[in-house]
C-alpha positions as CSV (number, residue, x, y, z in Angstrom):
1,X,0.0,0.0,0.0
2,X,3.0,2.4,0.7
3,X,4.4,1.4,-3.0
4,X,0.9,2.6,-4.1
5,X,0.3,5.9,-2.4
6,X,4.1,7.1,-3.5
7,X,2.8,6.1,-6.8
8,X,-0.3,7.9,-6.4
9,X,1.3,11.1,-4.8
10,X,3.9,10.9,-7.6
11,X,1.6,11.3,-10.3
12,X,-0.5,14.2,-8.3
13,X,2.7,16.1,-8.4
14,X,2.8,16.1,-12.5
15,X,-0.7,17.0,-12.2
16,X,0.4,20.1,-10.6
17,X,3.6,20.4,-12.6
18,X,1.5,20.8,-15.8
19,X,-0.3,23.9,-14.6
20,X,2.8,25.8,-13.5
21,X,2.6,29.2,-15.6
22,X,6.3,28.6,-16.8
23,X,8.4,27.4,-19.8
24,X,6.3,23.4,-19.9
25,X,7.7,21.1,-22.0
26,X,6.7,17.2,-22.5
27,X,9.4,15.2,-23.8
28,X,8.8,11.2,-25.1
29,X,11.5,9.0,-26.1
30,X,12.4,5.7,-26.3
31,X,15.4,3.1,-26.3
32,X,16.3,0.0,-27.1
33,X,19.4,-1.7,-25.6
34,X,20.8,-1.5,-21.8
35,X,24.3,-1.6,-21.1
36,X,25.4,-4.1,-17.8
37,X,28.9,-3.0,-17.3
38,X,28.9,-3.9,-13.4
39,X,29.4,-7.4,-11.6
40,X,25.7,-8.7,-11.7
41,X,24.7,-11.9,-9.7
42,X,22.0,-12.5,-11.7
43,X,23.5,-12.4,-14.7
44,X,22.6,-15.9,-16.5
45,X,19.1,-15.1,-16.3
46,X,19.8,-11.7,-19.0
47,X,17.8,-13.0,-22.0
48,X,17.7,-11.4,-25.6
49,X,21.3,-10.4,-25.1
50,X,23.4,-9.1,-28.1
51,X,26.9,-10.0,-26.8
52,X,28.4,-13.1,-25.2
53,X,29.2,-11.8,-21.8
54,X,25.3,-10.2,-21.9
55,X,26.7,-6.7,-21.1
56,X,24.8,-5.5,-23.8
57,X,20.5,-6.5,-23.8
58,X,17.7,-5.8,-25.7
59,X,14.9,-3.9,-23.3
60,X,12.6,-1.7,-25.2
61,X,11.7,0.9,-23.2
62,X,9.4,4.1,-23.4
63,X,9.3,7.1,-20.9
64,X,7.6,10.3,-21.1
65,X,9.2,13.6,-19.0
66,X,7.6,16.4,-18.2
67,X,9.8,19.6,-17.3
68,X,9.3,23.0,-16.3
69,X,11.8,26.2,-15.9
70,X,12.5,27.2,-12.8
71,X,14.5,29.6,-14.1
72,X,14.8,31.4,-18.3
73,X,15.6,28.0,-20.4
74,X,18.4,26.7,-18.4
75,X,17.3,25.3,-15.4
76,X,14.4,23.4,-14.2
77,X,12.5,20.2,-12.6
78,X,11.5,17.3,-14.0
79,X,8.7,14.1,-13.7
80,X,9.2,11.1,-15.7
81,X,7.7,7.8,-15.6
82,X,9.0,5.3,-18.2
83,X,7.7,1.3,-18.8
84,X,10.0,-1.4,-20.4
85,X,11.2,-4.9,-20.6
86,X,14.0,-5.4,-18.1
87,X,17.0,-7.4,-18.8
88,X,15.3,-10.6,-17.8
89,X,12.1,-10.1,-19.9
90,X,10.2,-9.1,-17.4
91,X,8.0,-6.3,-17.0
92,X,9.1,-3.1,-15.4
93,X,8.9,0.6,-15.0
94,X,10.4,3.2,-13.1
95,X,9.2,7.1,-11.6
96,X,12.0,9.4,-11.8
97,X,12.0,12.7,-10.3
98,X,14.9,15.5,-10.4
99,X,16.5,18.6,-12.3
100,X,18.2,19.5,-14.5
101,X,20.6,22.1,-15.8
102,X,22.2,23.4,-19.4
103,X,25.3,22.8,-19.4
104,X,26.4,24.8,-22.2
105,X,24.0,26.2,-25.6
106,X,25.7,27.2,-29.3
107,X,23.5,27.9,-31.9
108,X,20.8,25.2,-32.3
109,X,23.0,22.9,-30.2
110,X,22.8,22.3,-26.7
111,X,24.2,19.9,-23.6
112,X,21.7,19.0,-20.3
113,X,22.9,17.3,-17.1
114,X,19.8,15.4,-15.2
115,X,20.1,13.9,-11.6
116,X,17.9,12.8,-8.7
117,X,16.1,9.8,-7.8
118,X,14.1,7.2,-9.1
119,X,11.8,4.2,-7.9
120,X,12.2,1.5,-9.7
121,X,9.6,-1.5,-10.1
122,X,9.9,-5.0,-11.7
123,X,7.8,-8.3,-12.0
124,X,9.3,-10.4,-9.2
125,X,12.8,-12.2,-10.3
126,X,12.0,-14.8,-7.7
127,X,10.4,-17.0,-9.9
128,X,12.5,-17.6,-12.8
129,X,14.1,-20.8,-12.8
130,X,17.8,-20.5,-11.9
131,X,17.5,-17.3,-9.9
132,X,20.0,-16.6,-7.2
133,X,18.7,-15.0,-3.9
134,X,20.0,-11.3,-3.9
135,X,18.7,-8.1,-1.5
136,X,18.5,-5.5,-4.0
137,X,14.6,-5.5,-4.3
138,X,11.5,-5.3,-1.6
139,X,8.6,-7.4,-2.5
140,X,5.6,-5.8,-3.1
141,X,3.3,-8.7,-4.1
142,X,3.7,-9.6,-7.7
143,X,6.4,-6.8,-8.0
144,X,9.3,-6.2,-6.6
145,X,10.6,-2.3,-5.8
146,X,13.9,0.1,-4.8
147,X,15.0,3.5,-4.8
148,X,18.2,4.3,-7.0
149,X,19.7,7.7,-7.8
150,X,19.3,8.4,-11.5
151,X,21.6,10.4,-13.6
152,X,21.2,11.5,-17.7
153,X,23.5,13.2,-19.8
154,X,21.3,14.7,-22.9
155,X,22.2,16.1,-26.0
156,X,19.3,18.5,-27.6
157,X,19.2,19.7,-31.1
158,X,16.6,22.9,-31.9
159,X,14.8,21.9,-35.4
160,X,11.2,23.6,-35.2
161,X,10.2,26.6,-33.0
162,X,8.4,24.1,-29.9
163,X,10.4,21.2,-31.1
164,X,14.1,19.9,-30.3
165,X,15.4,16.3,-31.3
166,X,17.2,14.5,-28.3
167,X,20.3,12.1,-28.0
168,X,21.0,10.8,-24.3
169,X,22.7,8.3,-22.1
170,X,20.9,7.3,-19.1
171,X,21.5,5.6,-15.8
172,X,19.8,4.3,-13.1
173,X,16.4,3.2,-15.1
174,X,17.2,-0.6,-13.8
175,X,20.0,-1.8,-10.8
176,X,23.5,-0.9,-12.3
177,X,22.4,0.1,-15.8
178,X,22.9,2.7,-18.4
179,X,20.9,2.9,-21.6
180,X,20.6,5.3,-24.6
181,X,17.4,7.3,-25.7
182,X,16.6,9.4,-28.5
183,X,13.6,11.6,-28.1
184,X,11.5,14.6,-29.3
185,X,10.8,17.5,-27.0
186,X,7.6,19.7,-27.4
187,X,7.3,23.2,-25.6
188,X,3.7,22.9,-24.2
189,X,4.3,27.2,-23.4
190,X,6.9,29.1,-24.2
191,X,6.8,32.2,-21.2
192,X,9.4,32.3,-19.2
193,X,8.7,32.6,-15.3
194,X,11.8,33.8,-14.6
195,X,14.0,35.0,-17.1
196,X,17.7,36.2,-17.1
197,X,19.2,39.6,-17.0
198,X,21.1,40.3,-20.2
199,X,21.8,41.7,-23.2
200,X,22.5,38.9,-25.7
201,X,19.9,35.9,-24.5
202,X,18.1,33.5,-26.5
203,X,14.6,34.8,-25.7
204,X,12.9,38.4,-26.6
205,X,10.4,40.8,-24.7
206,X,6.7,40.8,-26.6
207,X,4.4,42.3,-25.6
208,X,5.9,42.3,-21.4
209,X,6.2,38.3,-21.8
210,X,9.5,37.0,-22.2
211,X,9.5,33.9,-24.8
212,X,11.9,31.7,-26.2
């Protein structure tokens, strides 16, 4: 019931989130493959695996993330729930929350750094023939849950005027994995809440709103 009402609570907040007068943006994407470059105990049961030592596994995944500014176009907070098949073919998801900051911008071209947390959920491991005991999860009844910080490291190209293509690598998603997304970012509003101080900022004044 806990697992539920975090669940609930989680999804209230990007409720609220969406109604912020602010810079909104909501962001899909999807990957592919997960990269397992850390000692796993588990590691037999990895199924649709592309190499021999399954460090590399098929587990397509979708995720949707909803941001908004807290401040002109560079920094802001971030909701994002994503749903996939894990590295044993199970079902799974994960709730991420956290922010996230522009590195640097040139031209059309920018660089993002995300961190925070994230739960992560799975289909019980338990029950797969061959499975080793291991205390990274807490049941939950058919699932199985933890908490794991959550890092991303995004790459955004500007190609329509409430549209950027995205490029990222991504960790924390499942226990000790990384994966890589490509995704399409569309501004829901443009008005900045709090924009910058300057002269030479990639935003203009109409009519006393500030836009990208």
């Amino acid at each position: 019931m806990k697992l539920i009402r975090l669940i609930i609570f989680i999804f209230f907040m990007l409720i609220v989130l969406l109604k912020l007068p602010a810079q909104t943006t909501i962001h899909p994407k999807i990957a592919f493959v997960g990269y397992h470059p850390f000692t796993e105990t588990n590691r037999h049961l990895f199924e649709n695996n592309i190499d021999y030592n399954k460090t590399f596994v098929i587990e397509p995944m979708v995720m949707v993330s909803i941001e908004t500014m807290l401040r002109d176009d560079s920094f802001s907070w971030r909701i994002m729930p994503g749903f996939y098949t894990d590295a044993a073919s199970k079902p799974a998801f994960f709730i991420h929350a956290g922010l996230k900051l522009r590195l640097f911008q040139s031209w059309r071209h920018s660089l993002h750094l995300a961190a925070g947390g994230a739960l992560l959920g799975r289909q019980r491991w338990n029950t797969i023939p061959g499975y080793i005991s291991e205390s990274t999860h807490n049941p939950n009844g058919r699932f199985e849950y933890r908490f794991e910080p959550f890092g991303e490291l995004e790459y955004t190209i500007f190609v329509a005027k409430k549209g950027d293509i995205t490029l990222s690598a991504l960790y924390g998603y499942q226990h000790k994995s990384f994966t890589f997304t490509i995704g399409y970012r569309y501004w829901l509003s443009t008005t900045l809440k709090h924009p910058s101080t300057c002269g030479n900022c990639p935003f203009q004044k109409s009519a006393k709103k500030y836009r990208n």
